[in-house]
TILOGU-441684 format. One record per residue (C-alpha): residue number from 1; y, z, x. Coordinates in Angstrom, 2 decimals, decimal comma. Example, Ala and Ser with C-alpha at 12.3 -4.5 7.8 and 13.67 -1.06 7.14 Angstrom:
REM residues 2
{pt 1; {-4,50; 7,80; 12,30}}
{pt 2; {-1,06; 7,14; 13,67}}
END
This chain:
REM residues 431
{pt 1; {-30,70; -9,11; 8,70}}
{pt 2; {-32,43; -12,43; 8,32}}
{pt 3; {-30,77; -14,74; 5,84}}
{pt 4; {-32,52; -15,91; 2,75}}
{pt 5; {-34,12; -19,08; 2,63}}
{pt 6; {-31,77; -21,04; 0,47}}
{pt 7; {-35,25; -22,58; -1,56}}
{pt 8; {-35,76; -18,55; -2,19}}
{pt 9; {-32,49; -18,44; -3,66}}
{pt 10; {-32,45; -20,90; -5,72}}
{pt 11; {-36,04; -22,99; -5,87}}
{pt 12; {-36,29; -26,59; -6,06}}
{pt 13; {-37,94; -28,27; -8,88}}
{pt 14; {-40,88; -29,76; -7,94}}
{pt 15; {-41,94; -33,11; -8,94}}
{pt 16; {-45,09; -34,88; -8,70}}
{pt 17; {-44,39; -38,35; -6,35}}
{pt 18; {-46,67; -40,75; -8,02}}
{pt 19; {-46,81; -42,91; -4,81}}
{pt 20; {-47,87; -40,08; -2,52}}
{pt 21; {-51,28; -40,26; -3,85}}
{pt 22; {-54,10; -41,07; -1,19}}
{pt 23; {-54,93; -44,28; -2,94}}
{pt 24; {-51,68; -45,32; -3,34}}
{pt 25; {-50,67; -45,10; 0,08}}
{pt 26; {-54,23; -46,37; 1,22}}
{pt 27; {-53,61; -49,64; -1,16}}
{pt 28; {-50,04; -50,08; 0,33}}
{pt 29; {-51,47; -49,91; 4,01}}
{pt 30; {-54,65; -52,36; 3,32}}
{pt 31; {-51,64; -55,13; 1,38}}
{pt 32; {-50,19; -54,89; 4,35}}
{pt 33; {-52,52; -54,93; 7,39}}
{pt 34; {-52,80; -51,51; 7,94}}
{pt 35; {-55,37; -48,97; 8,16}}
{pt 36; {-57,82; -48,34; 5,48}}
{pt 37; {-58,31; -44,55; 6,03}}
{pt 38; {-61,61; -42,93; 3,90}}
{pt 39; {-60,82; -42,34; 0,23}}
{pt 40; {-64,52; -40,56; -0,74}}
{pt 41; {-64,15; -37,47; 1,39}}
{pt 42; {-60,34; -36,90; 3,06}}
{pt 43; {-57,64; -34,24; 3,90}}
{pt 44; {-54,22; -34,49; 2,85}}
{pt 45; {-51,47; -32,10; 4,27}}
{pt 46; {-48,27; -31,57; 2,35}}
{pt 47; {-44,83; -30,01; 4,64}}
{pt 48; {-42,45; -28,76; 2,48}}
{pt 49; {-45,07; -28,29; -0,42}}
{pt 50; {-42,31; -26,30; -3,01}}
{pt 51; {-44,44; -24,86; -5,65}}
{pt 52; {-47,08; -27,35; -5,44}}
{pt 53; {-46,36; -29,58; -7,99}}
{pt 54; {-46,74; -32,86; -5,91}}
{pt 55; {-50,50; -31,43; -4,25}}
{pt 56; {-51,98; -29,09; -7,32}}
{pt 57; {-52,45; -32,37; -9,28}}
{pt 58; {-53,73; -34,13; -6,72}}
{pt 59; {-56,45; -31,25; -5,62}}
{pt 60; {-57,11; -31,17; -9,35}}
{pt 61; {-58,24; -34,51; -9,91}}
{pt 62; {-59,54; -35,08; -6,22}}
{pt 63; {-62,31; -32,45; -5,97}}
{pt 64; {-63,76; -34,47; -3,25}}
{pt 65; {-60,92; -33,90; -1,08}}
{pt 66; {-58,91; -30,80; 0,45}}
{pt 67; {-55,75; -30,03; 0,73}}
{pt 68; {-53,17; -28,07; 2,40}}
{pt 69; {-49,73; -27,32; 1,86}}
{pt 70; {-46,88; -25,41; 3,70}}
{pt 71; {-43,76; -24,26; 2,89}}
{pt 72; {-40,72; -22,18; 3,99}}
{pt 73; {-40,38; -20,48; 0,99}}
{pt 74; {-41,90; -17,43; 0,00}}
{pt 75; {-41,35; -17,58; -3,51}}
{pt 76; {-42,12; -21,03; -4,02}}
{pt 77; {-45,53; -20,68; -2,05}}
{pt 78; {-45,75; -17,77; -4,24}}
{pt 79; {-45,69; -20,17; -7,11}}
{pt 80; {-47,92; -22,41; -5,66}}
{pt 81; {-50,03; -19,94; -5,29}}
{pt 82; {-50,29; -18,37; -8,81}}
{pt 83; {-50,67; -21,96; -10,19}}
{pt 84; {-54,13; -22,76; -7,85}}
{pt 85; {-55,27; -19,54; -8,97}}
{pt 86; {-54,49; -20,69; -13,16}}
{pt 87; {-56,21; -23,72; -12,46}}
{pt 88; {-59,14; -22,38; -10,44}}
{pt 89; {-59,02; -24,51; -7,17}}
{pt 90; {-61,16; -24,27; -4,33}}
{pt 91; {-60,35; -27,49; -2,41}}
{pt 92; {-56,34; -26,37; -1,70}}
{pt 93; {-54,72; -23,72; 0,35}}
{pt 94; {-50,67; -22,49; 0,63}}
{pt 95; {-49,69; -21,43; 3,84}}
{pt 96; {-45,92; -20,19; 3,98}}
{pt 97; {-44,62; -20,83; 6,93}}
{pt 98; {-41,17; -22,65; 8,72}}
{pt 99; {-41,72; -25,74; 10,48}}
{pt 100; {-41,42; -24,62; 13,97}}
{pt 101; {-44,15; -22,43; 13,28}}
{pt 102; {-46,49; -24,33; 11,11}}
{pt 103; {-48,70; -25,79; 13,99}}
{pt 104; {-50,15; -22,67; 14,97}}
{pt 105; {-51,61; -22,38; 11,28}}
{pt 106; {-53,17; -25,69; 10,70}}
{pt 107; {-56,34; -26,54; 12,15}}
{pt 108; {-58,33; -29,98; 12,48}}
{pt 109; {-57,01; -33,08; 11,94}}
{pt 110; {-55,80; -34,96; 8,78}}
{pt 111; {-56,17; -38,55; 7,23}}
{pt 112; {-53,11; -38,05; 5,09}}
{pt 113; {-49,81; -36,27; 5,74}}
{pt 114; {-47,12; -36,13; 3,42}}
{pt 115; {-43,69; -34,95; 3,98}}
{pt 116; {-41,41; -35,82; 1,27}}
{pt 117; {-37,45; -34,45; 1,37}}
{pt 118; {-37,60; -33,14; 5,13}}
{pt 119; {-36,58; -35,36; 7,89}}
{pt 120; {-32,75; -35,79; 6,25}}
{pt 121; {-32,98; -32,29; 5,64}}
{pt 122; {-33,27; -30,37; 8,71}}
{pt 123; {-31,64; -29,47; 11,95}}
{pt 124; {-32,50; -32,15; 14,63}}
{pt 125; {-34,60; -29,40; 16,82}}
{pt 126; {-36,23; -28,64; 13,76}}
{pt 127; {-37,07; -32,84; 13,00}}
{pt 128; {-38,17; -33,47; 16,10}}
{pt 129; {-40,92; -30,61; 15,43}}
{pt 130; {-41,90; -32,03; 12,66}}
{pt 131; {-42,99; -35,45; 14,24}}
{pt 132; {-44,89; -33,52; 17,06}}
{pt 133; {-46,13; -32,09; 14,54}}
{pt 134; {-47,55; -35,09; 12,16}}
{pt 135; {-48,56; -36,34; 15,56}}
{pt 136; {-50,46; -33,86; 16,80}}
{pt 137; {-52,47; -33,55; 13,57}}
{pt 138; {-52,75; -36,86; 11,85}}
{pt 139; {-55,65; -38,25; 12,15}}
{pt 140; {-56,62; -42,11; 14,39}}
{pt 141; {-56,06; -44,59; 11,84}}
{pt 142; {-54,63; -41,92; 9,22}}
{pt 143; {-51,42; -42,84; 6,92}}
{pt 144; {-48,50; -40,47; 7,31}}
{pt 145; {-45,76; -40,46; 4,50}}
{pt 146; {-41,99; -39,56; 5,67}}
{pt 147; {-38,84; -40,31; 3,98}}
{pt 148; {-35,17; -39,87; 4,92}}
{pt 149; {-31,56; -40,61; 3,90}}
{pt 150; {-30,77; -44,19; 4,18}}
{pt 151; {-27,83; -46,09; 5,99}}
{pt 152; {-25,97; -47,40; 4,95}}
{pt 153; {-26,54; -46,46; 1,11}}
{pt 154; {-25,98; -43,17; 1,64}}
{pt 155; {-22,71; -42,96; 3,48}}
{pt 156; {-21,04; -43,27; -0,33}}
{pt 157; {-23,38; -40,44; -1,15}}
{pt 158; {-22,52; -38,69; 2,00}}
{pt 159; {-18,09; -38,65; 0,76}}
{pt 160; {-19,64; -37,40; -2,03}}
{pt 161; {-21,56; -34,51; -0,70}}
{pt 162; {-18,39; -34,01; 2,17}}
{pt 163; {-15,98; -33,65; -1,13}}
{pt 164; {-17,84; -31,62; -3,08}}
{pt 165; {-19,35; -29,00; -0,28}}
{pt 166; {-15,36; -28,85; 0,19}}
{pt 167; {-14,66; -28,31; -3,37}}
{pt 168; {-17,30; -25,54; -4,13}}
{pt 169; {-16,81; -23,66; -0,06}}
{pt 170; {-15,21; -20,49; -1,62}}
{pt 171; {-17,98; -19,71; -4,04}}
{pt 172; {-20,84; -18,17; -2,84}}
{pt 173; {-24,03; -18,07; -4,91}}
{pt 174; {-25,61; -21,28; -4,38}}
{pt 175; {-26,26; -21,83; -7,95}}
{pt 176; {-22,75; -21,42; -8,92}}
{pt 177; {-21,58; -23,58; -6,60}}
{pt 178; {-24,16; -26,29; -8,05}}
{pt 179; {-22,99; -25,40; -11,33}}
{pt 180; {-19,25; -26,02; -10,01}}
{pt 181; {-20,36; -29,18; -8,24}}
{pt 182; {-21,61; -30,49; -11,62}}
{pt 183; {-18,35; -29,87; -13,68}}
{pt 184; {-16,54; -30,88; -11,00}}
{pt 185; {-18,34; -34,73; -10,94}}
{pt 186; {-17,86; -34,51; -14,73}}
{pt 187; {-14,61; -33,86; -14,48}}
{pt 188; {-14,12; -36,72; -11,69}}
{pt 189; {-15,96; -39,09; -14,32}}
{pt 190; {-13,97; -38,37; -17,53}}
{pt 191; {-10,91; -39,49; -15,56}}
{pt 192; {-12,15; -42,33; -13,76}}
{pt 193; {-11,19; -45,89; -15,91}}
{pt 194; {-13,63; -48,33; -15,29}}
{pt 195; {-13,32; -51,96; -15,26}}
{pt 196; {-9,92; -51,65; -12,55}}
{pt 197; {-11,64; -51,81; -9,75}}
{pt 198; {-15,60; -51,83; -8,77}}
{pt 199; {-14,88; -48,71; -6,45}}
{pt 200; {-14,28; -46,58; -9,68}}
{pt 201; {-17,48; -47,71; -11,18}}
{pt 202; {-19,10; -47,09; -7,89}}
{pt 203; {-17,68; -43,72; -8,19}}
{pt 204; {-18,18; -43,16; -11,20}}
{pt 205; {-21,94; -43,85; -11,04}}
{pt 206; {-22,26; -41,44; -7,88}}
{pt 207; {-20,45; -38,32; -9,70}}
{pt 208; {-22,48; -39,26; -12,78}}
{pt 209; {-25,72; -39,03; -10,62}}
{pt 210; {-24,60; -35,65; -9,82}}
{pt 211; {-23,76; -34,44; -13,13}}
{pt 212; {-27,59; -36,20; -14,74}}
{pt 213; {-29,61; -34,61; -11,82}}
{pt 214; {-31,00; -30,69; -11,70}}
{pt 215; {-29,16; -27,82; -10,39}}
{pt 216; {-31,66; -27,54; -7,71}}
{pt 217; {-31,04; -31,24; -6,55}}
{pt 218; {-27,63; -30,63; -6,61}}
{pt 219; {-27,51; -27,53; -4,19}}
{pt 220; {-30,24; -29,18; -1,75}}
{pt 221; {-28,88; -32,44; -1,64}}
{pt 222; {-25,10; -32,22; -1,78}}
{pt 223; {-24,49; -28,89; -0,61}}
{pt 224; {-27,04; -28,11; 1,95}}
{pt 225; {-25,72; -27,35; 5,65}}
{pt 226; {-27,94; -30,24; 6,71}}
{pt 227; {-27,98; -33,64; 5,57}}
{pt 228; {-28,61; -36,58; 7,74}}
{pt 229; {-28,75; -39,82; 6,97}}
{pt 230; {-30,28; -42,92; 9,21}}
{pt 231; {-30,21; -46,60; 10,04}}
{pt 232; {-33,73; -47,81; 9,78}}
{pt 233; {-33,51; -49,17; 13,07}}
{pt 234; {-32,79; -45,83; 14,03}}
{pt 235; {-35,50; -44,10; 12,27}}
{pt 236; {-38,14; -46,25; 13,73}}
{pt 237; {-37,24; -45,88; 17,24}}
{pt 238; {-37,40; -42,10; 16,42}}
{pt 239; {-40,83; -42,90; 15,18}}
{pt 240; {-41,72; -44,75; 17,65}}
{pt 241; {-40,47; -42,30; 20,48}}
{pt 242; {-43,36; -40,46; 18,99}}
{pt 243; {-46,03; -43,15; 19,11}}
{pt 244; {-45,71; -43,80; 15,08}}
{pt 245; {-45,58; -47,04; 14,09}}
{pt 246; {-44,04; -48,79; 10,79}}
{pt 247; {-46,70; -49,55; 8,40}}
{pt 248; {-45,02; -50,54; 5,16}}
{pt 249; {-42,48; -48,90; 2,53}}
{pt 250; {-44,42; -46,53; 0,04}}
{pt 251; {-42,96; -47,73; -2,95}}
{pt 252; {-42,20; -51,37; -2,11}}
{pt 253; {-43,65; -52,13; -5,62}}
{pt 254; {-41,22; -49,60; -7,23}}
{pt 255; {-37,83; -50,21; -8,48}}
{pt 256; {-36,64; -48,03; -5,95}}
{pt 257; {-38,15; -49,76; -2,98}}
{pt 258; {-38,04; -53,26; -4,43}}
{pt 259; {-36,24; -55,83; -2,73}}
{pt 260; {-36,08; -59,09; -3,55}}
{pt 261; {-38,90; -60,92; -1,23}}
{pt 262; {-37,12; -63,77; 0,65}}
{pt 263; {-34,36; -61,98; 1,80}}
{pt 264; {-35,13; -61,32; 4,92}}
{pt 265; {-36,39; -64,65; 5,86}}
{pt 266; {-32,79; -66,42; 4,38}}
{pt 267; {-31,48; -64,32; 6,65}}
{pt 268; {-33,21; -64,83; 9,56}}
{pt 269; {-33,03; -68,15; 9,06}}
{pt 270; {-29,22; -67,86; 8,84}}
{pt 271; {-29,23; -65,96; 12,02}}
{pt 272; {-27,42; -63,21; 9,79}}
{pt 273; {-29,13; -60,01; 11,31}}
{pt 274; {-26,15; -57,72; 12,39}}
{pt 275; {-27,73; -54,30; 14,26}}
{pt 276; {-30,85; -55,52; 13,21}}
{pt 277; {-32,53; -57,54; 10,62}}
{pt 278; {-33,69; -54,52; 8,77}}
{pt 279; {-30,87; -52,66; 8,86}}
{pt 280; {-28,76; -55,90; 7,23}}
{pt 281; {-31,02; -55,86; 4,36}}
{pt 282; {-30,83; -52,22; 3,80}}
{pt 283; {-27,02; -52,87; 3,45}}
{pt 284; {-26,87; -55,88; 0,80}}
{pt 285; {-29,56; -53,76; -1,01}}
{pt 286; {-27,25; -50,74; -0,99}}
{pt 287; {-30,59; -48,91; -0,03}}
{pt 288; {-30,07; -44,65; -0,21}}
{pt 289; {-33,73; -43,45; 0,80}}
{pt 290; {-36,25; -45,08; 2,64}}
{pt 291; {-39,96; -44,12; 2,12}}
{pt 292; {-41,74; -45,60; 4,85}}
{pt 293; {-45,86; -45,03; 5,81}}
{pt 294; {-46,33; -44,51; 9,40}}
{pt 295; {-49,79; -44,43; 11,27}}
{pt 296; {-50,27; -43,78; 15,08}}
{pt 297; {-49,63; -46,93; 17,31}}
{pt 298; {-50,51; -49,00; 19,02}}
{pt 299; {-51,41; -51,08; 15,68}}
{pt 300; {-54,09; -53,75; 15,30}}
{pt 301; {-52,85; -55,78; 12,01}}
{pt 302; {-55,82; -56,44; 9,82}}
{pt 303; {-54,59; -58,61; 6,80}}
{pt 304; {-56,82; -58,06; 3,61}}
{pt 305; {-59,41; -61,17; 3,25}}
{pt 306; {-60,41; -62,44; -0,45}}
{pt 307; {-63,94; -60,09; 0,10}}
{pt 308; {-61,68; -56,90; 0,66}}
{pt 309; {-59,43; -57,96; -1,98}}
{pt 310; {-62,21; -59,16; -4,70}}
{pt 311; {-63,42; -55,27; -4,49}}
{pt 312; {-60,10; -54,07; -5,38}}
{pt 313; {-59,45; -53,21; -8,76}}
{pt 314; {-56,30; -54,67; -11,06}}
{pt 315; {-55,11; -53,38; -14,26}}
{pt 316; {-52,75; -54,50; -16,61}}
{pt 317; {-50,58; -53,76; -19,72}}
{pt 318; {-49,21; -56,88; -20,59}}
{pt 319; {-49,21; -58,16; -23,80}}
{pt 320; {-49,35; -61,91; -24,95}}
{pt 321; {-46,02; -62,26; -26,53}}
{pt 322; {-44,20; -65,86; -28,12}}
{pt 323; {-41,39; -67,83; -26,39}}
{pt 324; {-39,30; -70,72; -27,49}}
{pt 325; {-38,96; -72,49; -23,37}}
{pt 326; {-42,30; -71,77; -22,37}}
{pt 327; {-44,87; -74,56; -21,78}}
{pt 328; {-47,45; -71,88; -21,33}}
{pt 329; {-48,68; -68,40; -22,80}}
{pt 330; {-46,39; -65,69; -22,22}}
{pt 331; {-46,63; -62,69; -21,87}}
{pt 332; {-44,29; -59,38; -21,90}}
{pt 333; {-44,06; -55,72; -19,82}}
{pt 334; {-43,28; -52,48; -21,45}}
{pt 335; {-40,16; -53,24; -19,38}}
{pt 336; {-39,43; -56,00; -21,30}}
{pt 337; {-39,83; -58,65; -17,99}}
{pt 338; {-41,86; -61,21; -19,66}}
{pt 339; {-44,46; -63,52; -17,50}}
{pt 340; {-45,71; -66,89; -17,97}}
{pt 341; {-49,43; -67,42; -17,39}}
{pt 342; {-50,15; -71,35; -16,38}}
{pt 343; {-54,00; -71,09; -15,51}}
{pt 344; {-56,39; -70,51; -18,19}}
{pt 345; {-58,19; -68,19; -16,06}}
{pt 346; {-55,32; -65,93; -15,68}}
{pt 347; {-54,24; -65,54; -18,91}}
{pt 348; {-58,11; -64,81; -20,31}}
{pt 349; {-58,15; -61,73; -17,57}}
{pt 350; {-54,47; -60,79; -18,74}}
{pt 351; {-55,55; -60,24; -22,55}}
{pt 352; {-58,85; -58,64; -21,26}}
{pt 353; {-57,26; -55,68; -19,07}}
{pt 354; {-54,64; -55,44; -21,81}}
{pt 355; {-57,33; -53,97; -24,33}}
{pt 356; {-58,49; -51,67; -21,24}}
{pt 357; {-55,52; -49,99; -20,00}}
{pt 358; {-55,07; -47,85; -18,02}}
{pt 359; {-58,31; -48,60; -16,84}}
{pt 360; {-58,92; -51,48; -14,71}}
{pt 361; {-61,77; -53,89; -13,57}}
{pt 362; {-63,02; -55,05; -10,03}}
{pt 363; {-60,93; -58,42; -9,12}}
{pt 364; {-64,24; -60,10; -7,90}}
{pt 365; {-65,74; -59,14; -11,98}}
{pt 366; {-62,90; -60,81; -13,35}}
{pt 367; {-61,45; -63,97; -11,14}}
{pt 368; {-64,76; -66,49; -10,36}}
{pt 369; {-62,67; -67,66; -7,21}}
{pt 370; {-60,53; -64,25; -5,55}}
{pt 371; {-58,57; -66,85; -3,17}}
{pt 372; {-56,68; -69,20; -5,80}}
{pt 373; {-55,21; -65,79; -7,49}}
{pt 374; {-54,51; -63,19; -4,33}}
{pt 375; {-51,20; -64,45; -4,09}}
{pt 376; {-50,69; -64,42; -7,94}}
{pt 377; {-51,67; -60,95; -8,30}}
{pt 378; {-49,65; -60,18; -5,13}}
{pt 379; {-46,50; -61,08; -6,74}}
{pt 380; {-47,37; -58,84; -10,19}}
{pt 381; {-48,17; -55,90; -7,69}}
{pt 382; {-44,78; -56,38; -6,22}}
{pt 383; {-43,20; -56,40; -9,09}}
{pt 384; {-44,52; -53,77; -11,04}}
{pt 385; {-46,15; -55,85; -13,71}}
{pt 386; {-50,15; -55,41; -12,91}}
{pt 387; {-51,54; -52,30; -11,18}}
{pt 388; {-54,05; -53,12; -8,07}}
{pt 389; {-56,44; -49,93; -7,28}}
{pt 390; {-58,65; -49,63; -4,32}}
{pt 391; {-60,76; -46,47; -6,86}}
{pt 392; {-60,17; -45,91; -10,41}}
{pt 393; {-58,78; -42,39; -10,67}}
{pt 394; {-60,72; -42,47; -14,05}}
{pt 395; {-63,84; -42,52; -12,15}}
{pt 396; {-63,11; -38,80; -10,86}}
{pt 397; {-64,82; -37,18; -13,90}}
{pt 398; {-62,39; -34,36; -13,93}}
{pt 399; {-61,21; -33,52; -17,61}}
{pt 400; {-56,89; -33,26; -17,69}}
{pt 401; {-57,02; -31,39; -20,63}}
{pt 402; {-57,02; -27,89; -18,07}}
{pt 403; {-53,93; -29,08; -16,01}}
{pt 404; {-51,76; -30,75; -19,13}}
{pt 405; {-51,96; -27,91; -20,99}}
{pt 406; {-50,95; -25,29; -17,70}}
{pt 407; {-48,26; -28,11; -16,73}}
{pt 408; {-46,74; -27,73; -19,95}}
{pt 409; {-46,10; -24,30; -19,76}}
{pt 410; {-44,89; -24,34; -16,30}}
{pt 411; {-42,78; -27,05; -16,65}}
{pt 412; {-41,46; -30,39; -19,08}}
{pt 413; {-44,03; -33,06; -17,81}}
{pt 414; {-47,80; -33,56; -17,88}}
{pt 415; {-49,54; -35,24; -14,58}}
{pt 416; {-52,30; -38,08; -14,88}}
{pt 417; {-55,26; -38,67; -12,84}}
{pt 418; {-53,16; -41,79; -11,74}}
{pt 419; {-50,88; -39,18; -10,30}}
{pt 420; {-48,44; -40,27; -12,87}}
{pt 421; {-45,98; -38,12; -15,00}}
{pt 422; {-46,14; -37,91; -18,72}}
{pt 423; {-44,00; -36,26; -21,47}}
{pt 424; {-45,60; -33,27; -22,69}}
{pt 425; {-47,68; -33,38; -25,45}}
{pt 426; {-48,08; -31,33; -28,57}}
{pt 427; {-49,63; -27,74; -28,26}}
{pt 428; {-52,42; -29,37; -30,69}}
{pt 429; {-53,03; -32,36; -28,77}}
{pt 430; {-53,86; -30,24; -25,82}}
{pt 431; {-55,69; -27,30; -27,42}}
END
């Protein structure tokens, strides 16, 4: 009797990955020197596609592009597949099918391959497929996404998921032992005092995360046979074994990939570097899951010039705002970070894409001289404060209205043509 797929028994929910999106990763690799794969025409592949949420969205807005996504699952290929048919895509296809098998059924090559919550996941046989895989069919000078379990971040996450795959062993419906799992953390955080020691808060946060995050997260990530977590150092040699080379981290401009940006050079210059310089920072930034884009190797660096950059496109929703210190205009993030513009130049662009958002302008159409503000506008990327493009999603022509109102009765978020996710609005806003 074969077993049943654990994501059959009880399915994962889905999330759109807002820096998966072609562009995204395309803008990451050209910041950092590394290929600029084709964004009018493209292929994107998708492992471990769950009911399509991360690809339909993308395929929706993208109708210049195909897609293809593969999964283990029946049912949640099943899924996938009623959704494409709701929305009435031709430029995306569902294959269900297990990794070790999945080469057989995918043809050509492909300039983007994404493969979010599998290389942690899996048996080793079964990882080391998967890169033969992504090697054999991504494309010269295409971007591959693959993320993992970080060292040493994880290793607290890892007690957790030891204690409470030991707490829940003598149930056996998955779901009930996630449901256990959960009033077990809650239980673990009720009792826990805070402020004795910084190892209950630390503990405290980690049983909270259990008890905030979905049922399905739960089961997958804590109680999952399979779990595997990596030294960076030790996932690029893997990658590397494979001809894959490090390109940059997917969300470096994210709060979850954010790290502060002289780190590694004050420690370098320390000679602080431990296994490796990499894997130090990873440990003072308590990092959990690394996101890195790969591309095939050898890799010919190819830094962005102020002519690539000027045709980029930045947007921005900062608002001029009033402060007591500053010498200069300020300005302030939904976030509440606040910025101070000291060039008259930047702070006339500032309250120009402000009245445009989202929508954003070329860089060359708003800065006379690109070179004296690349580094600026850098440093707002990085931190999450302006938006640079290398397209304007907007530019797609495809109406949202369609997807938004399927998406909210599938599920408790809308999707953007940014590939962003929005609460859902009201059944007369979307009628």
């Amino acid at each position: 009797m074969i077993p049943l797929n654990p994501y059959d028994e009880l399915p994962y929910k889905c999330l759109p990955i807002e820096w998966t999106a072609p562009e995204r990763l395309a803008l990451t690799s050209l910041l950092h020197g590394g290929p600029r794969p084709p964004l009018d025409t493209y292929r994107v592949l998708e492992l471990g596609c769950g009911d399509g949420a991360n690809l339909l969205p993308l395929a929706y807005y993208r109708r210049h592009a195909t897609f293809v996504g593969v999964d283990g699952a029946r049912s949640q290929i099943e899924a996938a597949d009623a959704r494409k048919s709701a929305l009435e895509l031709s430029n995306i296809e569902f294959i269900h099918s297990d990794l070790l098998t999945a080469a057989h059924q995918l043809s050509g090559p492909f300039d983007y391959i994404i493969a979010h919550g599998i290389f942690s996941w899996v048996p080793h046989d079964v990882r080391d497929v998967l890169l033969e895989l992504c090697t054999q069919h991504l494309r010269p000078g295409g971007l591959l996404y693959l993320n993992y379990n970080t060292r040493p971040g994880w290793n607290v996450r890892g007690m957790v998921r030891e204690f409470l795959l030991a707490q829940t062993a003598g149930t056996t419906s998955l779901r009930m032992r996630a449901q256990l799992a959960q009033d077990v953390a809650a239980k673990i955080v009720a009792s826990l005092t805070i402020g004795e020691h910084p190892y209950a808060e630390l503990m405290a946060n980690e049983f909270r995360f259990v008890c905030e995050n979905h049922i399905s997260y739960v089961a997958h990530e804590y109680l999952a046979s399979e779990n595997h977590p990596y030294w960076r150092s030790e996932f690029l040699a893997l990658a590397r074994s494979y001809g894959l080379e490090y390109v940059a981290d997917a969300d470096f401009c994210y709060s979850s990939g954010r790290i502060p940006e002289d780190l590694a050079t004050r420690l370098d210059k320390e000679q602080i570097t431990g296994r490796t310089l990499d894997d130090t920072v990873d440990l003072l930034c308590y990092r959990q899951l690394h996101s890195p884009i790969l591309t095939h190797g050898p890799l010919a660096w190819q830094p962005a010039g102020p002519a690539e950059f000027a045709n980029l496109l930045v947007a921005s929703c900062l608002v001029p705002c009033t402060s007591n210190s500053a010498e200069n205009p300020m300005f302030q993030h939904p976030s509440g970070y606040q910025v101070e513009a000291k060039v008259a130049v930047m702070v006339t662009a500032l309250k120009r894409l402000q009245s445009l958002w989202p929508r954003g302008l070329r860089i060359g159409a708003v800065f006379p001289d690109v070179s004296k503000v690349m580094d600026d506008l850098k440093l707002l990327q990085r931190n999450g404060l302006v938006e640079l493009r290398c397209i304007e999603p907007g530019e797609f022509g495809i109406d949202q209205t369609a997807l938004n109102r399927l998406e909210s009765r599938w599920d408790d978020y809308v999707t953007s043509p940014y590939h962003t996710r929005g609460v859902v609005p009201s059944e007369k806003a979307i009628m």
